[in-house]
N, CA, C and O atoms as a GROMACS GRO file, in nm:
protein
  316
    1UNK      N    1  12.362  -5.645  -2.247
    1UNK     CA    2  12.460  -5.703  -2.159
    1UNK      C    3  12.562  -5.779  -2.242
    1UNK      O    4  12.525  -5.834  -2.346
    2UNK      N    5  12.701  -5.786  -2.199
    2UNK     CA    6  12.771  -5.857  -2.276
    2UNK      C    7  12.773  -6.006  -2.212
    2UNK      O    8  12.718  -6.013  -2.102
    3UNK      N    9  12.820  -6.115  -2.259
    3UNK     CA   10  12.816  -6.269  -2.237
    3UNK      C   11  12.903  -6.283  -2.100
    3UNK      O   12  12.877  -6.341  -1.994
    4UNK      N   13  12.995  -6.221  -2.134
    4UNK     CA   14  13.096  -6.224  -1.973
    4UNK      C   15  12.950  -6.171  -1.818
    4UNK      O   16  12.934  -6.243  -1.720
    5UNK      N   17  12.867  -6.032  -1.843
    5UNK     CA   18  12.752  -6.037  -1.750
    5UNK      C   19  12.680  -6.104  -1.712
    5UNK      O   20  12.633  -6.099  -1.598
    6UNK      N   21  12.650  -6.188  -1.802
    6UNK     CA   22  12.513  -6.270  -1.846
    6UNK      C   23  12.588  -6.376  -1.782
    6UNK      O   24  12.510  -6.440  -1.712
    7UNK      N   25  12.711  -6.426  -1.774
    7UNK     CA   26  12.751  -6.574  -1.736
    7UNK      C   27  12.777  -6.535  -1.575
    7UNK      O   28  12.769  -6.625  -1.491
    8UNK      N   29  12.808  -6.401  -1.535
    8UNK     CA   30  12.831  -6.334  -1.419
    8UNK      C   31  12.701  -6.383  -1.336
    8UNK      O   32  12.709  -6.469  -1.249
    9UNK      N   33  12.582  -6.318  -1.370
    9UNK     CA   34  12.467  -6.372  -1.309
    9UNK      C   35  12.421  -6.500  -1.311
    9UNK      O   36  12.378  -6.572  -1.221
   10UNK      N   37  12.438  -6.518  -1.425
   10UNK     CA   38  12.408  -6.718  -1.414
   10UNK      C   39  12.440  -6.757  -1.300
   10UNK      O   40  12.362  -6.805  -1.218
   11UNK      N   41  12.634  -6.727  -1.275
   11UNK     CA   42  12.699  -6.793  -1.145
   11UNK      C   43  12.639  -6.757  -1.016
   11UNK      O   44  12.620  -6.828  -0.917
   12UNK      N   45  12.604  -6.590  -1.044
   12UNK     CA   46  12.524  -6.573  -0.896
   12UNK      C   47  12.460  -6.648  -0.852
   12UNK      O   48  12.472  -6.703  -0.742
   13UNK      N   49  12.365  -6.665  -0.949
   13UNK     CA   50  12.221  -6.790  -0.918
   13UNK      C   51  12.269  -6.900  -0.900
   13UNK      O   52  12.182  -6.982  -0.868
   14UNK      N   53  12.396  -6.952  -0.908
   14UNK     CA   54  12.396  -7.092  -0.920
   14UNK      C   55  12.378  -7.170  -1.023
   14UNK      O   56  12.366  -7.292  -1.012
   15UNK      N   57  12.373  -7.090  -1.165
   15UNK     CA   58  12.351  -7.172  -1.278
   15UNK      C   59  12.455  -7.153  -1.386
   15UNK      O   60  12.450  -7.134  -1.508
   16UNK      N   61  12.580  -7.170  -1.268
   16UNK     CA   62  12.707  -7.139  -1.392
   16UNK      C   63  12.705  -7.265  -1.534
   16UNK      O   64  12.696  -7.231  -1.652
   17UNK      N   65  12.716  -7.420  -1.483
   17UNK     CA   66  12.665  -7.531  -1.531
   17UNK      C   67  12.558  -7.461  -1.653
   17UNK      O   68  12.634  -7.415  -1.738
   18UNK      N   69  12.476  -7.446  -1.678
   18UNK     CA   70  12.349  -7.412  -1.743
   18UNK      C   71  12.408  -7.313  -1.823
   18UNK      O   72  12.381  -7.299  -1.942
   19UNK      N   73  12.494  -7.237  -1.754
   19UNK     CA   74  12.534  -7.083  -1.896
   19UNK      C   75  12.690  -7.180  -1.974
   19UNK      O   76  12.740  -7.144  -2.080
   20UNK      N   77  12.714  -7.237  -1.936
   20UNK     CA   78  12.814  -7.316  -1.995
   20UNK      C   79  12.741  -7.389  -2.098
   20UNK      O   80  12.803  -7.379  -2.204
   21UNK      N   81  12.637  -7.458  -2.110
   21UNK     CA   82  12.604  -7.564  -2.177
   21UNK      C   83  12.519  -7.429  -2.264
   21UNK      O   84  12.506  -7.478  -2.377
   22UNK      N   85  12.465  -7.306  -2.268
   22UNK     CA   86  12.455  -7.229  -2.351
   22UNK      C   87  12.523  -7.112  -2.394
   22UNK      O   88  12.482  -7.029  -2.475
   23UNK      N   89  12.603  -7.113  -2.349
   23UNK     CA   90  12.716  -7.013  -2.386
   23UNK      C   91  12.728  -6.980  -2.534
   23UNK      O   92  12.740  -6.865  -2.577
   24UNK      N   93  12.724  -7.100  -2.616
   24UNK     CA   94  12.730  -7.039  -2.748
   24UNK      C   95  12.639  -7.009  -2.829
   24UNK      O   96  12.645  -6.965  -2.944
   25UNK      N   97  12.566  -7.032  -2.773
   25UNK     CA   98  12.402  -6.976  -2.843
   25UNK      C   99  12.342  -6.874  -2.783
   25UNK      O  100  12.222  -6.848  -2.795
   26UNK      N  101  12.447  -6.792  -2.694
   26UNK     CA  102  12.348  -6.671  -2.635
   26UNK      C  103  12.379  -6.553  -2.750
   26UNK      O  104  12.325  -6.443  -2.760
   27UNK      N  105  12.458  -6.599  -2.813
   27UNK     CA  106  12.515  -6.436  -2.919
   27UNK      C  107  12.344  -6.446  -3.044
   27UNK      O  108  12.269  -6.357  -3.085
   28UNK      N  109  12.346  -6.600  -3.063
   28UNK     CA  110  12.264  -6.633  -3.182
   28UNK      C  111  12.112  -6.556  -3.088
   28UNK      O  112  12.068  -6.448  -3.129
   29UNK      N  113  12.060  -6.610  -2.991
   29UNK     CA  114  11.964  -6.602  -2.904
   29UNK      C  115  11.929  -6.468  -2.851
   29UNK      O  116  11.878  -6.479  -2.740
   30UNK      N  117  11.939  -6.344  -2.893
   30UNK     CA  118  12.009  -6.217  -2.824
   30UNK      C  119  11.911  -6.160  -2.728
   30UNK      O  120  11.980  -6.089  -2.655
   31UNK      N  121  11.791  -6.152  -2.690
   31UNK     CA  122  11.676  -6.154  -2.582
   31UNK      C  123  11.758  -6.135  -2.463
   31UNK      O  124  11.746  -6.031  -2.398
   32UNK      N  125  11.855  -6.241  -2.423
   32UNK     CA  126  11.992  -6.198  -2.302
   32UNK      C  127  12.014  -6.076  -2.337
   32UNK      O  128  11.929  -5.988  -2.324
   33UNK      N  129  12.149  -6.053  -2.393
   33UNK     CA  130  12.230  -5.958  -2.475
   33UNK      C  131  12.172  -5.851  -2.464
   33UNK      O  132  12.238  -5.757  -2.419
   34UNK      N  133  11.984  -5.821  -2.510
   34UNK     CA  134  11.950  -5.708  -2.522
   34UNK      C  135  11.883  -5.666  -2.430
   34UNK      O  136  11.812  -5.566  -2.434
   35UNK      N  137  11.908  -5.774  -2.292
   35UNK     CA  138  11.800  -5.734  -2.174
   35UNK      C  139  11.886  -5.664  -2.082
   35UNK      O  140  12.003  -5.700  -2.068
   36UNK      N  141  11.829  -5.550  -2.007
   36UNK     CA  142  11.862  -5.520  -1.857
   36UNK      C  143  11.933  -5.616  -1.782
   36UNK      O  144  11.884  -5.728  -1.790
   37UNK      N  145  12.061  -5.603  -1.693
   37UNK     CA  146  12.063  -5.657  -1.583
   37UNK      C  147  11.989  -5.734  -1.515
   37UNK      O  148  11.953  -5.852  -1.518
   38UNK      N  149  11.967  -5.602  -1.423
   38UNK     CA  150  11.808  -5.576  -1.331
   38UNK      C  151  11.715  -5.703  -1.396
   38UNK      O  152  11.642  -5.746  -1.307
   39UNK      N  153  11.700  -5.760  -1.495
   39UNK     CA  154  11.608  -5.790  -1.544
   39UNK      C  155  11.615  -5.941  -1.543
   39UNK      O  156  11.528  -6.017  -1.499
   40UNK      N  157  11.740  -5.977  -1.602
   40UNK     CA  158  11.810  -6.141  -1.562
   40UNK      C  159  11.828  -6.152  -1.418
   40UNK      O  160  11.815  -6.267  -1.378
   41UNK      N  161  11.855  -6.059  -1.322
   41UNK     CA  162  11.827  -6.105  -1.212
   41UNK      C  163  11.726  -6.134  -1.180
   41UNK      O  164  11.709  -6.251  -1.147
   42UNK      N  165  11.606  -6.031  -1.174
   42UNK     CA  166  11.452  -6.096  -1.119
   42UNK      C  167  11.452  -6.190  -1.155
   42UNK      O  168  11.452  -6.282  -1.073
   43UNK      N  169  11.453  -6.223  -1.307
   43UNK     CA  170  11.381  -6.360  -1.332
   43UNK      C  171  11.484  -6.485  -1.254
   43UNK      O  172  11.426  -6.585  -1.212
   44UNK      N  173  11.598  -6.476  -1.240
   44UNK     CA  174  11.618  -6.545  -1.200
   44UNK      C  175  11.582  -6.586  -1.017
   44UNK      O  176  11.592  -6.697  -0.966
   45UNK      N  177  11.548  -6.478  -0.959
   45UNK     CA  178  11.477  -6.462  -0.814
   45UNK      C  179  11.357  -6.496  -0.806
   45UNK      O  180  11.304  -6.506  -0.696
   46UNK      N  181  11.264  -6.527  -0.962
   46UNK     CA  182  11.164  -6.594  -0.997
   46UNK      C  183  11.132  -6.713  -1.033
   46UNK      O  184  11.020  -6.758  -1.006
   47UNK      N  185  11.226  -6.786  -1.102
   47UNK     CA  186  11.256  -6.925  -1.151
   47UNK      C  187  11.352  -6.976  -1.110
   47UNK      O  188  11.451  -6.913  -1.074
   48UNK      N  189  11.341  -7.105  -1.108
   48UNK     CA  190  11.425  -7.206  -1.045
   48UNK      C  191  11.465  -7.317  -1.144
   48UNK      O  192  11.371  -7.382  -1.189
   49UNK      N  193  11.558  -7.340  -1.176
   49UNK     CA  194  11.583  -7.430  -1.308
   49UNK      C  195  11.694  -7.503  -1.149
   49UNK      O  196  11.796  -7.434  -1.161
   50UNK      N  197  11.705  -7.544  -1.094
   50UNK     CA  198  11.764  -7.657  -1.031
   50UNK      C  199  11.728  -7.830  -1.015
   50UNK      O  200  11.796  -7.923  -0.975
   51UNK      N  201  11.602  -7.823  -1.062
   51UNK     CA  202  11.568  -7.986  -1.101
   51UNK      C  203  11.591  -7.993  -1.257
   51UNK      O  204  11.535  -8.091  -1.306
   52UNK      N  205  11.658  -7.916  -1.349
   52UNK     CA  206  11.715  -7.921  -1.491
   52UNK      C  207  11.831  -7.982  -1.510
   52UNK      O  208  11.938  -7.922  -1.504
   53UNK      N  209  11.819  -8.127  -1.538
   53UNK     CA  210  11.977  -8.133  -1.605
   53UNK      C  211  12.035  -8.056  -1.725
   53UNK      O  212  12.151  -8.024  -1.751
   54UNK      N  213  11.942  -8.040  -1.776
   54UNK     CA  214  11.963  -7.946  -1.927
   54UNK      C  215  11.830  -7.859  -1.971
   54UNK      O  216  11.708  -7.876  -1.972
   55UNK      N  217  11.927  -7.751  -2.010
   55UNK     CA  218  11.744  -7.650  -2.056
   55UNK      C  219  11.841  -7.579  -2.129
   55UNK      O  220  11.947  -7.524  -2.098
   56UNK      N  221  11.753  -7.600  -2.270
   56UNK     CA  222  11.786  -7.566  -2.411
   56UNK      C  223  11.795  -7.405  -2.414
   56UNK      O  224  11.748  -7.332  -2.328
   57UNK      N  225  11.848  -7.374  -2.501
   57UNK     CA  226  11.842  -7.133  -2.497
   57UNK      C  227  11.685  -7.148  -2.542
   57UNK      O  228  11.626  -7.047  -2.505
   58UNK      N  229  11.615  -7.219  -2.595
   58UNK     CA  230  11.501  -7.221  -2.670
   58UNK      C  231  11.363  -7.189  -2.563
   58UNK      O  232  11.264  -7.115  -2.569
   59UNK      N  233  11.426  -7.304  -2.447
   59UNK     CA  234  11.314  -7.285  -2.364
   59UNK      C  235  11.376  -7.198  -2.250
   59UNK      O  236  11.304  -7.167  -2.155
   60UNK      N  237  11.497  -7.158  -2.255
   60UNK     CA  238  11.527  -7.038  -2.166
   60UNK      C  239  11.469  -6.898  -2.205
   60UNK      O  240  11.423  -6.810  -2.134
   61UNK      N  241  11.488  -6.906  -2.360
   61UNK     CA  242  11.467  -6.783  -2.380
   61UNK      C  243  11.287  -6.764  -2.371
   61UNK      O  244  11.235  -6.654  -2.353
   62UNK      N  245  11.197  -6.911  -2.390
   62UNK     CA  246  11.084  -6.900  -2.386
   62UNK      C  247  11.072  -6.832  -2.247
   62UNK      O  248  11.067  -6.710  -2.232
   63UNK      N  249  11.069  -6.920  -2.153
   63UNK     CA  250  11.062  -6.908  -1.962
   63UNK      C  251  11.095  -6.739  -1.946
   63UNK      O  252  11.000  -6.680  -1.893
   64UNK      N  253  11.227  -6.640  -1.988
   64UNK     CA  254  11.248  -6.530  -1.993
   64UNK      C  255  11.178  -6.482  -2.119
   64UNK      O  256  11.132  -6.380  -2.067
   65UNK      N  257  11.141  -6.476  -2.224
   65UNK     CA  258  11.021  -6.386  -2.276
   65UNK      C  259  10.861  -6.384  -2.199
   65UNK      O  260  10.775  -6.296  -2.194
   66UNK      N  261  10.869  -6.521  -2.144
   66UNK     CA  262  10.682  -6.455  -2.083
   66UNK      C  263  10.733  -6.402  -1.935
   66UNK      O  264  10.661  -6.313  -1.890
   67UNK      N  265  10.864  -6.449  -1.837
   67UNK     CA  266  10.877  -6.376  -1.737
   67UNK      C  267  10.876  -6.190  -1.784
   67UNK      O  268  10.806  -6.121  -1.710
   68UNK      N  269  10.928  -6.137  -1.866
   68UNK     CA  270  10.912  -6.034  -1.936
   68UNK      C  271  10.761  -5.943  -1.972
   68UNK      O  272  10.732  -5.829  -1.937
   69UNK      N  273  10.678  -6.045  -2.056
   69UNK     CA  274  10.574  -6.022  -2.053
   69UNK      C  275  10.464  -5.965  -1.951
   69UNK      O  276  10.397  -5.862  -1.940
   70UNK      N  277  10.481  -6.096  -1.876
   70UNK     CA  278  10.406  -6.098  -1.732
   70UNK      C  279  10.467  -5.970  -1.665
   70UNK      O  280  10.372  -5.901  -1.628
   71UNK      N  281  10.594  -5.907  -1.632
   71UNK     CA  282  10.626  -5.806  -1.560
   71UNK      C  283  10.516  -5.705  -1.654
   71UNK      O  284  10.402  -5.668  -1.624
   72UNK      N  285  10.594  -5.678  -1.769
   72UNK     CA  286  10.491  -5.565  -1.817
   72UNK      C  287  10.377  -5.542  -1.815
   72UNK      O  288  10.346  -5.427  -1.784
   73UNK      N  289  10.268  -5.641  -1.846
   73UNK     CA  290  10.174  -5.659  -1.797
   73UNK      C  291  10.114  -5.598  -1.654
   73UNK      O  292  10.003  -5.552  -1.628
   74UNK      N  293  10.240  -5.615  -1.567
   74UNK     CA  294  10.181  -5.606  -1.420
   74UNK      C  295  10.271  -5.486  -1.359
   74UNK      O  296  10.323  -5.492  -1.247
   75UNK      N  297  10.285  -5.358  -1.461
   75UNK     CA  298  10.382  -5.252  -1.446
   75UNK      C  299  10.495  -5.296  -1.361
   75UNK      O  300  10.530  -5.254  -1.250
   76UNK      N  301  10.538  -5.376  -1.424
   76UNK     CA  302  10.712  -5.403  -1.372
   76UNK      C  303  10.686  -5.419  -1.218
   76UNK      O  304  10.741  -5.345  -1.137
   77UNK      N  305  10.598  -5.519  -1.182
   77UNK     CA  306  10.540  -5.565  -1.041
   77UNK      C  307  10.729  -5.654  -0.984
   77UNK      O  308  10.796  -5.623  -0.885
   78UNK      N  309  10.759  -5.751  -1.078
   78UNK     CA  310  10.918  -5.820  -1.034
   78UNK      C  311  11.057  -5.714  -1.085
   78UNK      O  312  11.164  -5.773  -1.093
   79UNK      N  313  11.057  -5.612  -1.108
   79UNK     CA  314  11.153  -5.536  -1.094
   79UNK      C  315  11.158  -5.421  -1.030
   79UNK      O  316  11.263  -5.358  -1.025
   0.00000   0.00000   0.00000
């Protein structure tokens, strides 16, 4: 996905705020970048970062690598 997508869905969800404050660490961070669509959406239809004033790419990208996991695990049960 390119950064312009990735900030596209953020806003869907409501977490335009949140892709702003990582915006420049998603190129460094690439787990976004190299994921599906389809894929940043579930998780985001899965997690809720709205009691976050701030959440680092570190623990975003943690929260989206085991949401990842866990799908595979469970033959792509959230996509």
């Amino acid at each position: 996905m390119e950064k312009e997508q990735i900030g596209d869905v953020f806003k869907l969800y409501g977490y335009g705020q949140l892709f702003e404050q990582i915006r420049s660490y998603i190129g460094q961070e690439a787990i976004l970048i190299s994921a599906e669509e389809e894929a940043v959406e579930a998780f985001f239809s899965y997690f809720s970062f709205e009691d976050y004033d701030y959440l680092s790419i570190k623990e975003l990208k943690t929260y989206f690598s085991l949401f990842l996991y866990i799908n595979q695990q469970n033959n792509n049960a959230f996509m």
